[in-house]
C-alpha angles and dihedrals in degrees: 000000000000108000087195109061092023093237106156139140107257121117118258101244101057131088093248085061093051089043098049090040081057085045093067092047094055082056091052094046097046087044083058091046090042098053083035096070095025087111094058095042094069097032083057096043111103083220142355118218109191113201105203109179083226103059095036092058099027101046139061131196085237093057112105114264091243086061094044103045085048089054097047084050097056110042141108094266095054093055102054124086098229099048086068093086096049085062100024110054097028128111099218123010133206144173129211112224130179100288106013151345123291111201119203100194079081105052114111135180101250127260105226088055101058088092091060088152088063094052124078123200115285117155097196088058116048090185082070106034117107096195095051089051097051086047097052089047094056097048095047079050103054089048088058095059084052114049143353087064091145095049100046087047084055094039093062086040096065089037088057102043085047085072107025123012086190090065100054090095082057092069091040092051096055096028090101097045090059094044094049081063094043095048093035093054092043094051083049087070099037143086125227119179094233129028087240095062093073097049083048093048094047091042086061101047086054095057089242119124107279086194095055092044100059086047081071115091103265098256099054093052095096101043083045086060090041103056090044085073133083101200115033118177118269087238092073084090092054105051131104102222129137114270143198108245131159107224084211098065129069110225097262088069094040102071100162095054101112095056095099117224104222140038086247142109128040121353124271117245121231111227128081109037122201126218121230114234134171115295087357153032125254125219092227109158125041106189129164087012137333114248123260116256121199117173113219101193138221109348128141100215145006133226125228082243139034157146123253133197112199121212098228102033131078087217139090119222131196112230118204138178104237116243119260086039089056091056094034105047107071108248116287109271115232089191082088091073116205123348142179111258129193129186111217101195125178115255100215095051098035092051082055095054091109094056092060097259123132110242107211122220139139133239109238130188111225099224095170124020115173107167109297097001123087127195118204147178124206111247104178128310123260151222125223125200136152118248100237102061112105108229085068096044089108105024089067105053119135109353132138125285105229109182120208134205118225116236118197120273108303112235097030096048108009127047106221121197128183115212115231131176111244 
């Protein structure tokens, strides 16, 4: 008989029926409870050893760290949604090879190639090849995102409460921000077998009920997650992510609509953090830079796509609504007249513009402005790229010109609030 699915031989009417039926439900039951606490399981666990068929039978303690950490990085584990919490909330991580374990709580970059400027390339000795350092940074680097979250998030505990005991609630504070970037991205790169798994497995690494959660309809589980939450990551506006918007509201009266609906799209960026308050969210920390705020005026509608002439640039951009944003957000409402805009774009990608690179940002409607506090609504997130560049050569012929003004830095000289429904 198949304890799993109670399936047994006994005929229906009997009390061995009722009791094997109940049986099946305790399963159920204890399977919830189990997936429920699996986050606490591993971030109360002393150490994780992970056991992957591939590195046990591909790597060897005396491979070079570059060889291993690629291979960690590759395999089969690091490709699959419910292994994230085994890394990424344990205290100590390591991985059985074939013919021992290889622990990557130990693994530092090494001392003698801090000074790289100072290296030139030279392939028989490691200690002065360039290449071999980059390599080995961005591995170690790439570890890090997986897995050790808990201890770097003690790590830099300790460190802080070493030089100031006062400023330990700051890295609480800001702990679940940076590990809503850190579990959205990874999700991004791995399979679950089905779409719930990865609202259940990033519940749990937020500390938040995996089980309550997934009694949520489906499209409400990560706004759910979000707004459990007192600090979210500033990003949030930028990315092009589903979201749960009614096609029957403008945006002013949707408030909610920037918290997106599903784990999907492009990847969050860790930096300005916003506060959650009542009836809005507060633009509160500014690291590594404050976004850029240009205010656009008085216009009652924007395109897709559009030019657009910054005050302070020689340069024209083209400004686009991404892709699955463009089909997901209902059609802008002209019925709102005329309203104040402003662009929020973000300062690192859009300094970088001229190296090819797309700057992200949102469109956001200023509801409310009294001298250094603005008030905004999130109208839909953006694109930024120069005109000249030839992919959107085409792309860009014949839209509107729409000039912006450029306000001071938000954060240092403008209070910036996002309005959001509680």
């Amino acid at each position: 008989m198949g304890l799993a699915n109670g399936v047994g031989t006994y005929d229906g009417d009997s009390p061995e029926t009722n009791q094997f039926q109940s049986l099946d439900l305790d399963i159920q039951s204890l399977k919830r409870k189990a997936i429920n606490r699996m986050g606490l399981v591993y971030a109360a666990a002393s150490a994780t050893l992970v056991l992957d068929a591939e590195l046990q039978r591909s790597c060897s303690v005396s491979s070079s760290n570059i060889y291993n950490m690629a291979r960690v990085l590759y395999s089969p584990w690091s490709t699959r949604g419910w292994t994230l919490q085994e890394g990424g909330l344990a205290e100590s991580c390591s991985f059985q090879l074939s013919d021992g374990t290889y622990n990557i709580s130990k693994i530092r970059f090494p001392r003698e190639w801090r000074a790289s400027s100072t290296c030139v390339e030279d392939l028989a000795d490691p200690q002065r090849d360039v290449f071999a350092q980059g390599i080995f940074a961005q591995m170690l680097t790439g570890v890090k995102e997986t897995v050790l979250w808990q201890k770097g998030r003690n790590e830099e505990r300790n460190r802080m409460l070493s030089e100031d005991m006062f400023r330990q609630p700051v890295v609480e504070k800001f702990y679940y921000a940076h590990i809503l970037v850190r579990a959205w991205n990874s999700m991004l790169e791995r399979s679950t077998t089905q779409k719930a798994d990865v609202d259940a497995v990033v519940a749990n690494i937020l500390d938040l009920s995996a089980q309550q959660i997934l009694e949520l309809p489906s499209q409400q589980r990560v706004r759910a997650m979000i707004s459990k939450l007192y600090y979210v990551p500033f990003s949030l506006l930028y990315v092009d992510a589903p979201r749960l918007a009614d096609a029957t509201q403008d945006c002013l009266q949707d408030r909610n609509r920037w918290l997106p609906s599903e784990i999907e799209g492009d990847r969050l960026m860790d930096g300005p953090i916003l506060e959650r308050q009542f009836g809005r969210f507060h633009l509160v920390r500014f690291y590594p830079s404050p976004p850029i705020f240009y205010e656009l005026g008085d216009l009652p509608s924007l395109a897709q796509t559009f030019y657009w002439k910054a005050s302070d640039r020689d340069q024209l951009f083209v400004v686009r609504v991404p892709a699955i944003s463009s089909a997901e957000l209902p059609l802008r409402s002209t019925d709102l007249g005329s309203v104040l805009r402003c662009l929020v774009v973000d300062r690192e990608g859009f300094q970088n513009l001229r190296h090819g690179f797309t700057a992200k940002g949102a469109s956001m409607i200023v509801s409310k402005k009294h001298e250094k506090a603005v008030q905004t609504v999130f109208e839909f997130p953006i694109r930024i790229t120069l005109r000249d560049d030839p992919v959107n050569e085409g792309l860009a012929h014949g839209l509107p010109v729409v000039t912006g003004q450029l306000s001071p830095n938000v954060g240092y000289s403008v209070d910036l609030f996002v309005g959001y429904g509680t």
